[in-house]
N, C-alpha and C positions, 0 to 999 in steps of 0.2 A: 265700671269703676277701675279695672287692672288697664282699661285706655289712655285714663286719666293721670294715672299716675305719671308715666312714662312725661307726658304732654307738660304735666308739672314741671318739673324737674328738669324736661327742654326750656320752657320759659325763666325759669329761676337761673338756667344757666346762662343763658343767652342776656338777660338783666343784667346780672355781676359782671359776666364779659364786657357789655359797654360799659358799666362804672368803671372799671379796672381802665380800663380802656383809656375815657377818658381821665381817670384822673393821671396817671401817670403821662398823657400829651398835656393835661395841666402843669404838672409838675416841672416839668421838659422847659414850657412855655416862661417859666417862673424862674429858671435856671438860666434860659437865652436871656432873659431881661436883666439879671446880674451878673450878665458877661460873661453865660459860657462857652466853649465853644461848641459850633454847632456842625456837627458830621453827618453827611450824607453816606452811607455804606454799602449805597447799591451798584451797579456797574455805570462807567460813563455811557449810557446808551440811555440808561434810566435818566438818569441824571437830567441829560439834556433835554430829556422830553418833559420835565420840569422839576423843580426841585425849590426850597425853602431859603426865602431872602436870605442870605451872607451863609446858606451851607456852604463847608469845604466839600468836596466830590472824595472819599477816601475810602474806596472800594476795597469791599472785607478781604478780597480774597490778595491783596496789597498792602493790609493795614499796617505790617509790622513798619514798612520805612515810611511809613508818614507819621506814626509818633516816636520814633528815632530821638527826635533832638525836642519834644514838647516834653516838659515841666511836668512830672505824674502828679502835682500837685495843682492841675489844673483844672477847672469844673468842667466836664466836658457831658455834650446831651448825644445820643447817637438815635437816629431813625433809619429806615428802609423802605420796605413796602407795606409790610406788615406787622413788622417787630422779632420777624423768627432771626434775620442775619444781624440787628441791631443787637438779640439777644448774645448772641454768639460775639459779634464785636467786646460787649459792657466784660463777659467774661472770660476774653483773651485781655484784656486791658484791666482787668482788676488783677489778672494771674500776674503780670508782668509792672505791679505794682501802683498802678493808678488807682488816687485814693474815691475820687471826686467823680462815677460814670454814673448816667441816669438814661436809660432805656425808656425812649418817648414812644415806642412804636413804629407806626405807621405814617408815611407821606399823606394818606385823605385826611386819616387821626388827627395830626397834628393838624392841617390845612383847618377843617371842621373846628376844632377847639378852640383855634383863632379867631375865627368867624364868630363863634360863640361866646366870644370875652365880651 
């Protein structure tokens, strides 16, 4: 019984992780379709080795002067690899006054969730 628990609680967590998961590359998906824009935040190396129909390439550790002169009133989606540097991205750009950031995650995430519409 004290085996199962543990085992529990792995699965329950790992469950909600993909919901969360997907829905938020939902979310993302639903955002790009009413024109938002769509940011790649991982490095050009990443990037090149493939990356999301009409991403911008705007690598976190550069973000500040590529939204220099964008609109903070702009719907903007960001992704990565995984959603740790996207996260970091949505809240440097919410600090610096963007109202409109949605945190899609991950490059397969998002890839997967398209595939899935």
């Amino acid at each position: 019984m004290k085996k199962l628990l543990p085992l529990s609680v792995l699965c329950v967590a790992l469950i909600t992780g993909n919901v969360m998961a997907s829905e938020r590359a939902e979310q993302g998906w639903q955002m790009i379709e009413q024109g938002a824009l769509l940011v790649d935040v991982r490095t050009p190396a990443e990037f090149a080795d493939g990356h999301l129909a009409s991403a911008k390439n705007y690598p976190l550790s550069d973000i500040d002067k590529y939204f220099a002169h964008i609109d903070k009133s702009t719907p903007i989606v960001v992704y990565c690899r995984s959603g740790n540097r996207s996260g970091k991205a949505l809240d440097y750009l919410t600090s610096i006054g963007f109202s409109h950031v949605h945190n899609a995650g991950g490059f397969e995430e998002m890839r997967e969730q398209k595939s899935a519409q």
